[in-house]
N, C-alpha and C positions, 0 to 999 in steps of 0.2 A: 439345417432343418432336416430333420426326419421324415422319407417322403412315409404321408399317411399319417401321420404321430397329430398332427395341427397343433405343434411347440416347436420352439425352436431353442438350442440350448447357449443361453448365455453365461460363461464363466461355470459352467457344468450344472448350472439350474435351468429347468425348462421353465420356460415364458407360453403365455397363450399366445396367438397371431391373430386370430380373428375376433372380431367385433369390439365393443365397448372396451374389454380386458386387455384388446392389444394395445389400444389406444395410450390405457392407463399406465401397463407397461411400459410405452413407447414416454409417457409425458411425464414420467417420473424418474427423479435420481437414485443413486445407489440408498440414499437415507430417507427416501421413500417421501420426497418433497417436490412438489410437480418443480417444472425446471422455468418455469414463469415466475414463481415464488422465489426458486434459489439465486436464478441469474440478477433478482432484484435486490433478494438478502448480500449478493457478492458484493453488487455495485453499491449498496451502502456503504459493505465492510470497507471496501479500496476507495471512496472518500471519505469517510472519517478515518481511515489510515492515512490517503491524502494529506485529510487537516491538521494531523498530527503534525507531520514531517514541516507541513509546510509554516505552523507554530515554531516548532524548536526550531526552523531554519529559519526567523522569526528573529529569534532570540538569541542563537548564534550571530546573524548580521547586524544586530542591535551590540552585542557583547563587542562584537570585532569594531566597530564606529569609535566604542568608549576606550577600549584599546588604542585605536589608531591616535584617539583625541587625546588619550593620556602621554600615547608617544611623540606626539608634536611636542605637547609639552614642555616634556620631558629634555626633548633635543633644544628647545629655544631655550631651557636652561641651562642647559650643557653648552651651546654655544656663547651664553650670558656669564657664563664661569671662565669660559676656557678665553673671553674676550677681557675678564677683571685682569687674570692671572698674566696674561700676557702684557698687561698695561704697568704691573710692577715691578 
């Protein structure tokens, strides 16, 4: 702050510090959105990002189940062959 100036310089722009304006200053982000409103808009974004991830890892442990169940399978035929073949 500049003494006498009544700004103080943030990122080489002067701000007001006193009254109402500092305030406003003080409660708003760079994109000029009080930071009540943004830190709300954030925590939206990071859960419906959230919901995202937690969907497609949803959908991958559904995938990976039909896999595993294919591979059982798969192995109880394989031992049902390798149990024919040995028989002749």
């Amino acid at each position: 702050m500049t003494v006498g100036s009544g700004h103080r310089h943030v990122h080489g722009q002067p701000q007001p510090v006193r009254g109402k304006l500092a305030w406003c200053a003080f409660a708003k982000n760079m994109n000029g959105h009080p930071h009540a409103k943004s830190a709300s808009e954030a925590k939206d974004r990071n859960y419906a990002h959230l919901s995202k991830s937690l969907a497609r890892l949803s959908r991958a442990v559904g995938q990976t189940a039909d896999l595993f169940e294919q591979l059982h399978l798969d192995l109880d035929a394989m031992r049902t062959l390798a149990g024919l073949h040995s028989a002749q």
